[in-house]
Every structure is written in C-alpha cells, then in structure tokens.
MIDOTI-697875 format. One line per 8 residues: their letters; for each residue x, z, y of N, C-alpha, C, O. Coordinates in steps of 0.001 Angstrom, whole numbers. Each point is the difference from the previous one (the first is absolute). Example, Ala and Ser with C-alpha at 12.3 -4.5 7.8 and 13.67 -1.06 7.14 Angstrom:
BEGIN
AS = 13190 7800 -5690 -890 0 1190 900 0 1200 1036 665 -19 | -1386 -1385 1069 820 60 1190 -770 730 1090 509 169 1108 .
END
This chain:
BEGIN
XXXXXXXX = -22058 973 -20928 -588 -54 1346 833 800 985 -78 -190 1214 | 762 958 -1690 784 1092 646 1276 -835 405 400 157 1153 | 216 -943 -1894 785 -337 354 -442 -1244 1000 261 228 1181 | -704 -1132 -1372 -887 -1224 1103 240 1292 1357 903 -1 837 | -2030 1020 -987 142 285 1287 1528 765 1079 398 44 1164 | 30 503 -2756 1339 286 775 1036 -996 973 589 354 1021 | -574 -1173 -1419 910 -1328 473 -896 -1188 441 304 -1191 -76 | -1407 1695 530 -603 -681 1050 399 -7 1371 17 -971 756 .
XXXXXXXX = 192 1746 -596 592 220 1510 1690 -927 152 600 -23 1075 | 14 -760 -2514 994 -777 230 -537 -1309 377 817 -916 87 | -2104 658 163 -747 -1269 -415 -895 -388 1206 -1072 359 488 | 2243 -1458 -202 -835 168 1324 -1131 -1759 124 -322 -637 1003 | 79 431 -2182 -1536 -643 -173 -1155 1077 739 -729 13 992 | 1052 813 -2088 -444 968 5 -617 457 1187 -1189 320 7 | 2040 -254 1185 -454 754 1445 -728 -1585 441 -1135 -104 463 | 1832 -758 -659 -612 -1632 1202 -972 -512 -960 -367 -1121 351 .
XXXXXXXX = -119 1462 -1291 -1197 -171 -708 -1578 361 1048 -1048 -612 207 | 1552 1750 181 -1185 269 395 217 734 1701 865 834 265 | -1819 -1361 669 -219 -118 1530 632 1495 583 818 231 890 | -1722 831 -1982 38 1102 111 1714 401 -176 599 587 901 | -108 -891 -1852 968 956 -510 1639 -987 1324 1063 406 469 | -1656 -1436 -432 1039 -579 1144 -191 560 1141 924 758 292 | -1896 -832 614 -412 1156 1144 771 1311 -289 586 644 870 | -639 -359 -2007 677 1601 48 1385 -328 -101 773 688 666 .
XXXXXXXX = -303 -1622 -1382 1456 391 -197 395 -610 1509 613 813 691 | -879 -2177 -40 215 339 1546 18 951 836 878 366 781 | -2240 139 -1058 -180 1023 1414 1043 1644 -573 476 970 590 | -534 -1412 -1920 1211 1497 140 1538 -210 425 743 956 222 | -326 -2331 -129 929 -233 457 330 -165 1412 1149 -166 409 | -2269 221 378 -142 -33 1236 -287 1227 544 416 250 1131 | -1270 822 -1948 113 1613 392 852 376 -278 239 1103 492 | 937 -1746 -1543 1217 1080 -117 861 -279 1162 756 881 408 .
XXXXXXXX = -828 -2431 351 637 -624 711 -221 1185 1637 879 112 855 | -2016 493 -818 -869 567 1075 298 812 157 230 463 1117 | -44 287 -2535 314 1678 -6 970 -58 -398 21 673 -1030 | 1285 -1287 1304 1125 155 -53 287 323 1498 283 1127 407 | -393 -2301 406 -3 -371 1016 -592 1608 887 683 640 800 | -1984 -332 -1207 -489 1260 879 802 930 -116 507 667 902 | -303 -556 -2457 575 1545 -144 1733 131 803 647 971 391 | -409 -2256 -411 1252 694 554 309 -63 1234 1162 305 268 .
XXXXXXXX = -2380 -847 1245 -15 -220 711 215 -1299 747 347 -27 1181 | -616 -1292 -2086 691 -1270 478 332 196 1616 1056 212 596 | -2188 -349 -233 -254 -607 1283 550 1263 1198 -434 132 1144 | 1432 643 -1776 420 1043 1230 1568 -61 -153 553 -130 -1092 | 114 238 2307 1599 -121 97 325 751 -1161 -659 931 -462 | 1959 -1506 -75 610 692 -705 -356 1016 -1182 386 1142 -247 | -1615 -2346 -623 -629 852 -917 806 187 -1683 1173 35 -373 | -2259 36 -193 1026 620 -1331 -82 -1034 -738 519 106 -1111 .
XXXXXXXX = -1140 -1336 1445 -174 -1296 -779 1312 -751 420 608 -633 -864 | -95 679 2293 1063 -347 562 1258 201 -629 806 -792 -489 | -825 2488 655 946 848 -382 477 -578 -1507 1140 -187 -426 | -2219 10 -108 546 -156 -1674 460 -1558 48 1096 -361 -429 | -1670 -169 769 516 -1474 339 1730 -149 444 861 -750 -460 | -807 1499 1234 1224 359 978 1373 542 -1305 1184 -321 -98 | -1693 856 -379 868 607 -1386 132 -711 -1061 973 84 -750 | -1934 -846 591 -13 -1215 -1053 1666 -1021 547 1037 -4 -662 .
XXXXXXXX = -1165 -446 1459 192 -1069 720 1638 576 -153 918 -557 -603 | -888 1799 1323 1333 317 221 705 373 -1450 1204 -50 -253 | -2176 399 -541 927 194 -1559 188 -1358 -372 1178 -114 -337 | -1750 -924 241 532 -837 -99 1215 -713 840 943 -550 -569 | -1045 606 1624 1321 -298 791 999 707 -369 1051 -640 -13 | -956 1905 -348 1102 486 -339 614 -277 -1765 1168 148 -360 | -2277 -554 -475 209 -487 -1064 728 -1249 -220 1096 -42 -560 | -1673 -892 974 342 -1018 746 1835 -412 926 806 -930 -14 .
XXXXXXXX = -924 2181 643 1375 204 585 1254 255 -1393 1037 -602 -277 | -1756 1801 -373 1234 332 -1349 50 -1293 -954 900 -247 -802 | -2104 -568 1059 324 -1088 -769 904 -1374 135 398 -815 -832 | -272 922 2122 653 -783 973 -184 -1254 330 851 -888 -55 | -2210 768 482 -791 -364 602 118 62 1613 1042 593 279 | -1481 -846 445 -232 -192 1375 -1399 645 213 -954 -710 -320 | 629 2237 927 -1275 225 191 -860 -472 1377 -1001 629 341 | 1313 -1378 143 -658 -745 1132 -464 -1507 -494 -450 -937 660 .
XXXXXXXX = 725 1059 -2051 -691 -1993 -328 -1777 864 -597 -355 1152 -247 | -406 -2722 243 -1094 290 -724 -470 734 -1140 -1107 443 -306 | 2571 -424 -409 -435 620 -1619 -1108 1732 30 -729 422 -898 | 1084 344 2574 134 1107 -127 -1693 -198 -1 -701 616 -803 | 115 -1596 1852 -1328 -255 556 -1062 -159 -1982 -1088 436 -377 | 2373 -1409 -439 -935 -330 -1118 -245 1250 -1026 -937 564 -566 | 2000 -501 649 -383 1601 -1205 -297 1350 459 38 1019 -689 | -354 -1120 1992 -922 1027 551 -991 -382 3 -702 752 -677 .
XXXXXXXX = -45 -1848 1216 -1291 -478 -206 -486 30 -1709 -903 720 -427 | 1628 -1560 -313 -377 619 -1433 -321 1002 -167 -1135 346 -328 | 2432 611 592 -574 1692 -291 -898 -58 -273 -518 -237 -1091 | 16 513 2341 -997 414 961 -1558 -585 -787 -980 725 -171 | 1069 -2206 -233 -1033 -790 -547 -191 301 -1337 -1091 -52 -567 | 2409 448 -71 -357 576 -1722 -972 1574 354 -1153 148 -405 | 1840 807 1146 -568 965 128 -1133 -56 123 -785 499 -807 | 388 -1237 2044 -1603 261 -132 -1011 -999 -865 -1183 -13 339 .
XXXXXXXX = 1455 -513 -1036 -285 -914 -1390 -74 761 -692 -915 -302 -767 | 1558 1687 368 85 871 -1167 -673 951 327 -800 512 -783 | 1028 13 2282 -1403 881 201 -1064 -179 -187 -721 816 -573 | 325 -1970 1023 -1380 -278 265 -795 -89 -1275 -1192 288 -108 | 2334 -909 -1258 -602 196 -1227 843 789 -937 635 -450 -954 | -710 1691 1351 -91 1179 -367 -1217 624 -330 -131 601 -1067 | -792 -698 1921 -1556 -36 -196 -482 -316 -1488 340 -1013 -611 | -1093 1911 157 -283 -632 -1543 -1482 -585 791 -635 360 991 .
XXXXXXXX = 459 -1668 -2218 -597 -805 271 281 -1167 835 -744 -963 189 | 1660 1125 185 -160 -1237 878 1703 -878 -314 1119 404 -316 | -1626 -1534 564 1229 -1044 -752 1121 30 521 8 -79 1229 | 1272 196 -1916 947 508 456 911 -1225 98 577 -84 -1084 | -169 -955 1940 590 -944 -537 1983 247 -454 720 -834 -549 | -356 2148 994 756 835 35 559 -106 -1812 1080 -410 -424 | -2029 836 -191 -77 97 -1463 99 -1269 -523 549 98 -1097 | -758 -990 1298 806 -1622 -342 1360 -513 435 589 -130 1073 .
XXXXXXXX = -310 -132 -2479 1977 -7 -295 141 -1553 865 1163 -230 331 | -2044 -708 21 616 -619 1113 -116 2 1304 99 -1011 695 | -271 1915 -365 -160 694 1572 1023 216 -206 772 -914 290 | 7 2518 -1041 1221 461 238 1064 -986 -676 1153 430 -51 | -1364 -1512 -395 1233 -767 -764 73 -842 1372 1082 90 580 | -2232 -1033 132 93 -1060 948 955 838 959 1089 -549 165 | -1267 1822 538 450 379 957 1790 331 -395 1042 -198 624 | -1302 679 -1720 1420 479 -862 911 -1114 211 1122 285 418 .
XXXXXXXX = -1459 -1719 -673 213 -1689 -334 488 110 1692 1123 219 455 | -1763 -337 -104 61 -635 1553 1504 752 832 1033 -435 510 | -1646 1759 -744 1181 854 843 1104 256 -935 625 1025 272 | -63 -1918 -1680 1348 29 -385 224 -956 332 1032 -150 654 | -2051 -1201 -993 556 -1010 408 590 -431 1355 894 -829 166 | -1697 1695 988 1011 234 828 1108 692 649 537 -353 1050 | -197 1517 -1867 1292 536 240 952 -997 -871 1179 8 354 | -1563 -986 -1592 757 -771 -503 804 -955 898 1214 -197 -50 .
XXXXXXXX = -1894 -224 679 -101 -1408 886 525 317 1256 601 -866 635 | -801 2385 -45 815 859 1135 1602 -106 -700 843 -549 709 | -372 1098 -2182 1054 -95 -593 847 -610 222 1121 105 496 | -2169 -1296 -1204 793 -1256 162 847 -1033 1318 1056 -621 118 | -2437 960 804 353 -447 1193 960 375 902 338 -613 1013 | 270 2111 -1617 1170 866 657 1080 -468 -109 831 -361 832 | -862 375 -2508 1199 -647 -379 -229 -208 -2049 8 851 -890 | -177 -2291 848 -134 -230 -1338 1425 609 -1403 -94 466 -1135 .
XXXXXXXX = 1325 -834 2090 875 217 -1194 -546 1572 -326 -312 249 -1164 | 203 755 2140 224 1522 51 -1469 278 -1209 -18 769 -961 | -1134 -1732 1469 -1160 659 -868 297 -924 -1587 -494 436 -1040 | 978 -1166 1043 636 -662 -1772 814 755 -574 -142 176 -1210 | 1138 429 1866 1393 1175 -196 -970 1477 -687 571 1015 -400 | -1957 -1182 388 -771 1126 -223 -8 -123 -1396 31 1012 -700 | -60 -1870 330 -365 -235 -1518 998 -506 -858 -149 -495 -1118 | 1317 697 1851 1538 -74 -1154 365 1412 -135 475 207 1117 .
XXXXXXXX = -398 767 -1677 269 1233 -210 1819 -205 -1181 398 -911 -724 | 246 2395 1143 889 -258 -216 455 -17 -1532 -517 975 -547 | 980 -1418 8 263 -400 -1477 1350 160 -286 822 -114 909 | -362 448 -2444 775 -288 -605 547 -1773 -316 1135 -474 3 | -2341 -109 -230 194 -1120 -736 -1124 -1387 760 -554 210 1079 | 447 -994 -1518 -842 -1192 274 -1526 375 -947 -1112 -370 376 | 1244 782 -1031 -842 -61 -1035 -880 1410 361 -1198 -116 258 | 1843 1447 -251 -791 802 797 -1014 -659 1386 -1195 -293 41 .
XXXXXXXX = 2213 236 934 17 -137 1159 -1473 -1308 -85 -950 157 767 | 965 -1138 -1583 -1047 -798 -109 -1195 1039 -326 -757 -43 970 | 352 807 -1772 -828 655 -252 -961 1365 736 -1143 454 -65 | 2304 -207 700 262 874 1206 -1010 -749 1139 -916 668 482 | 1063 -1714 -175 -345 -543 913 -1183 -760 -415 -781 -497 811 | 659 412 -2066 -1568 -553 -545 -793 978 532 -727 -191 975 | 891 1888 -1934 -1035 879 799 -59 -12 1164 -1016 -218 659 | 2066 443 -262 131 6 1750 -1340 -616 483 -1010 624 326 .
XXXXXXXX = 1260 -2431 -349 -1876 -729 27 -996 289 -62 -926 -158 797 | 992 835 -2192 -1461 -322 -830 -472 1538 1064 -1124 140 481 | 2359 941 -289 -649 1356 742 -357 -548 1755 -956 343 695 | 1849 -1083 -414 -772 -324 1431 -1365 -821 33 -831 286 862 | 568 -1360 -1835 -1332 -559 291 -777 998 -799 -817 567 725 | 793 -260 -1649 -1175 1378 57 -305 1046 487 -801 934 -40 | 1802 -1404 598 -635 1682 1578 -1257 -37 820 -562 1071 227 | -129 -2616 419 -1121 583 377 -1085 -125 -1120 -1200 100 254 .
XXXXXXXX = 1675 -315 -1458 -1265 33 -510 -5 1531 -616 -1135 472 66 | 2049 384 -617 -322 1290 -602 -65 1096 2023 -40 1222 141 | 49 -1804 471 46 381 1537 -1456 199 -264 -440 1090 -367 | -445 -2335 587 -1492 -141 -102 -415 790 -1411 -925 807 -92 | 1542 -1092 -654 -925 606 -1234 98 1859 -178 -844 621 -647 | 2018 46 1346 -15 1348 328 -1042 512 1436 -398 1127 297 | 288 -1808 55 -1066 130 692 -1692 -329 -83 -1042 451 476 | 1406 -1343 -1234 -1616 -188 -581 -756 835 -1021 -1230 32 -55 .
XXXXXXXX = 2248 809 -950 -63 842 -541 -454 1365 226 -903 598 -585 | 1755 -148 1634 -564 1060 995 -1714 -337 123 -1015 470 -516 | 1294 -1455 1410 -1412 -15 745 -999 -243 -861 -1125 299 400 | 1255 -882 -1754 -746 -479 -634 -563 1379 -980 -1168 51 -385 | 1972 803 128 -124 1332 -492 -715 277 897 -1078 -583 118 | 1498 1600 810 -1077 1128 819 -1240 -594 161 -1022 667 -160 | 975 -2171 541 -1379 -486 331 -1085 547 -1413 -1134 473 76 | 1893 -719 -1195 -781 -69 -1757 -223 1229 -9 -1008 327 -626 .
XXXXXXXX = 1680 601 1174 -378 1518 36 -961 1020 822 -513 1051 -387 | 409 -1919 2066 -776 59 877 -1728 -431 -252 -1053 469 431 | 1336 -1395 -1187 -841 -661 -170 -808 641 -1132 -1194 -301 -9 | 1629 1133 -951 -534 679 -1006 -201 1141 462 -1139 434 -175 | 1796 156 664 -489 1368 813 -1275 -18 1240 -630 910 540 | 607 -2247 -413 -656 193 1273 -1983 -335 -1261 -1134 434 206 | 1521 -1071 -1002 -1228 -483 -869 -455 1115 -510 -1209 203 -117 | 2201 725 -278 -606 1052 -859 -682 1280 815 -1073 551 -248 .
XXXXXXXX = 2235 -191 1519 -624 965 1124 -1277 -810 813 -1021 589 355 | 1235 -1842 -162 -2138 -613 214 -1068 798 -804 -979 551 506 | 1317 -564 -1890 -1077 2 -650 -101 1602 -304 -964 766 8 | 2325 -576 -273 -412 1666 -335 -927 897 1277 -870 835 -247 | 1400 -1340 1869 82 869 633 -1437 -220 638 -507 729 852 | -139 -2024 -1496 -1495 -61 1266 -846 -371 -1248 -1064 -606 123 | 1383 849 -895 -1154 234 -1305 59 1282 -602 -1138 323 -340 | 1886 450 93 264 1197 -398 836 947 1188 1135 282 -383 .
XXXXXXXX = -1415 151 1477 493 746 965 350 1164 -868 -934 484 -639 | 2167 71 500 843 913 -1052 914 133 806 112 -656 1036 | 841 1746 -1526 1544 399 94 1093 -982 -372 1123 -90 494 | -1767 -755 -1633 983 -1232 -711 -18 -1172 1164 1050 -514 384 | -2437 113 179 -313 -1100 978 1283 440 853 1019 -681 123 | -1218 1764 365 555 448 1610 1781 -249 -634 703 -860 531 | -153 1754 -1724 1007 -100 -168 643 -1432 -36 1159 -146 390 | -2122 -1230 -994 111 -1188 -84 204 -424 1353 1009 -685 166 .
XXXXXXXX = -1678 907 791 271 -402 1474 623 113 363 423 -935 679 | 475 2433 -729 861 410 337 1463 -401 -421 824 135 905 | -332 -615 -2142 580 -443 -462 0 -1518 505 1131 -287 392 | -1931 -664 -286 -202 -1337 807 588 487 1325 607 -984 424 | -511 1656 168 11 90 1358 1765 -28 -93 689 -723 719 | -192 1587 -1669 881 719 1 883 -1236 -634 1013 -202 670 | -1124 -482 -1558 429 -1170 -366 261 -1577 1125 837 -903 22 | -1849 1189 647 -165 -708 1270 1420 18 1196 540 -866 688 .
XXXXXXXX = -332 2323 -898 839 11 990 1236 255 -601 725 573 814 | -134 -767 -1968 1070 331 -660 218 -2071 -683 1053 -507 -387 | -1967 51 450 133 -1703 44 353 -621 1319 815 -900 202 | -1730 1671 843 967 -461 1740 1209 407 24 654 -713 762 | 152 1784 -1389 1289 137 39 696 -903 -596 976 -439 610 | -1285 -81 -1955 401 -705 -755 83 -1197 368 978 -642 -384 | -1929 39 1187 -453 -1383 822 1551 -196 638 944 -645 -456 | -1077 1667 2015 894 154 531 1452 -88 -375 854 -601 653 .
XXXXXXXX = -614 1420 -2041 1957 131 -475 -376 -1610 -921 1033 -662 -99 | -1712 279 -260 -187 -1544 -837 737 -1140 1016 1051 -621 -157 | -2161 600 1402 388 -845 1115 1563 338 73 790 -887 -321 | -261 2280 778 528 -116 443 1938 -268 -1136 1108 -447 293 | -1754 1052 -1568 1085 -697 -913 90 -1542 116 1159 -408 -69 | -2080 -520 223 -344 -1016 -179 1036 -882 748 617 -988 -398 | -600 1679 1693 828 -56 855 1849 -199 206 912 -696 446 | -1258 1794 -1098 1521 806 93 610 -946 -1021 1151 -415 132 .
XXXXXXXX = -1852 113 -1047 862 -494 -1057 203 -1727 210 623 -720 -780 | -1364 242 2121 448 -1672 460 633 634 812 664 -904 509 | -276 2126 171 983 -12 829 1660 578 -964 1038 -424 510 | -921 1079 -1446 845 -43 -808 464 -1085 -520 1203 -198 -171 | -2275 -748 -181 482 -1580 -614 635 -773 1002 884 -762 -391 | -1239 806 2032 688 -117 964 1462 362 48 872 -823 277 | -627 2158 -574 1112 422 -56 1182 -317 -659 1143 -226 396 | -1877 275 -1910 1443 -579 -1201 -92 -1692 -264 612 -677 -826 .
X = -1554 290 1790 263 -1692 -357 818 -500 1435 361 -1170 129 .
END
C-alpha cells in the first residue's frame, strides 16, 4: 500500500479521476502562476520577473553567439521561452502531492527531440558537407575510420534521448523523496506533535529548497548541454 501511494502522485488517472483532485492540481498551477507574478512585482517597471527574463535571454544570445549562430534570429526567442516553461513546470511540481508532469521521461525526451532536432536541421541548413565532415574522424585506415564514424552516429542520435533521460532522473528522484518526506512529516507532526514531527518538517522544508536549487542547475544543464551540441556539431 505504501508503495501504490508513493508513486501515485506519477499517475495522473489518478488526479483526473476525481473533480476534486483536478480543481487542485489546476488551481495550484494558477496560484503558482499568481505568486510568481506578485512576488516579484509583475505589474511594476522594471521588476525582478523582467530582470530575470532579461538574463535568461541574454545568456542565451551570447551562447548562441560562441556557437555561431546569429543572436538576432528566433532560436534565442525559442529556448528562452522553453527555459522559462520547463522551469516553472518543475516548480510548480515540486509540491508534494501534486502531479508533476516534469517527472515523465516524455516531457523531457519530447522537448529534448524537438530542440536537437532542430539545431540538426539549423546544421544542416548552414552547410550539409561541414555537418557530414562531423562524423568522419581522423583515421589511420578505412577500416578504423569506418568504425570511428559508426560511433560517431550511434553517439549523435542518442543524445536527446540520454539528454531526456538525465533529466528525468533528477526530477523523478527528488519528487520520490519529497514525496516520502512530506507523508511521513504529515503524519508524525499532526498526530503526534513531538520534537521528531517538528524535526520532520523541518527537514521537508529544508529538502524543498535544496530541490529548487537542483530544479534550477537541472534546467539549466539541460541547456547548456543543447548549446554545447550546438557547438561541436
């Protein structure tokens, strides 16, 4: 039973089963949407929702630039908006209890898929001989040099999938851990009010915010490493 309920929260029958548990996982996605928005001042010049936006945007342009790329085309608009859309996808189910779609390996594989397949297709469109010339490496012989260039393949098309699956991992961990900490400090701490309850809370809390860090360097490896694949392809 322990386990059913542990990895319930991957199950999202589970939440659209019932009126109740869909209402919540909406409306928390719409208060995180709220109190994002408040806390950092949306609606006033030059707030800190801006600001971070503003830094997003420009690390990518300059990434983008070492990659040699053009930072004035769309690409800069798409993988800032991603960012931006994984991040708060992972915040929002960070929350124990509530469904994380974050923690499903085809969320981070589809997005993984999409944004190689288009730096592929950016590649190509630059210049095909230069992105084929990627996958002849230099050899002694024919026979190396064939083999050489087999891995070569087999390592570029599995890139977005161990891309997605290092990331699903992450997220899929802390959630299994959040999620047990948060079950056990429930019960200890409002059925048995103790030193253990409080320490249990405390530890949830503390886990809480050491998984938003983690959220954050996840996204932002996630990143770095389609902009590296940018680089050496």
């Amino acid at each position: 039973m322990m386990m059913t309920d542990l990895f319930t929260v991957f199950d999202y029958g589970y939440y659209l089963s019932d009126l109740r548990y869909s209402v919540f996982v909406w409306g928390a996605s719409i208060f995180g949407l709220i109190s994002v928005l408040s806390c950092c001042g949306y609606w006033m010049a030059d707030n800190d929702l801006e600001i971070f936006i503003w830094m997003v945007t420009n690390g990518f342009k300059n990434k983008m630039r070492e990659a040699g790329y053009p930072s004035d085309t769309g690409a800069v608009s798409l993988f800032s908006s991603v960012f931006l859309y994984m991040f708060y996808i992972m915040l929002v189910g960070l929350f124990p209890f509530v469904y994380t779609i974050a923690a499903h390996y085809f969320f981070s594989f589809s997005i993984a898929l999409t944004l190689w397949l288009a730096l592929m297709f950016q590649s190509i469109y630059n210049s095909i001989q230069g992105f084929l010339a990627g996958f002849v490496p230099t050899a002694d012989n024919v026979a190396e040099g064939f083999v050489l260039s087999f891995f070569e393949i087999i390592s570029y098309v599995v890139r977005p999938f161990t891309l997605g699956l290092r990331l699903f991992l992450n997220i899929f961990t802390g959630q299994i851990i959040l999620t047990m900490l948060a079950t056990n400090a429930w019960m200890i701490f409002f059925c048995i009010i103790s030193p253990v309850g409080i320490l249990s809370s405390f530890l949830l809390c503390t886990f809480f915010v050491l998984e938003l860090c983690v959220v954050m360097l996840q996204v932002y490896i996630f990143f770095l490493l389609l902009m590296t694949y940018a680089t050496t392809r």
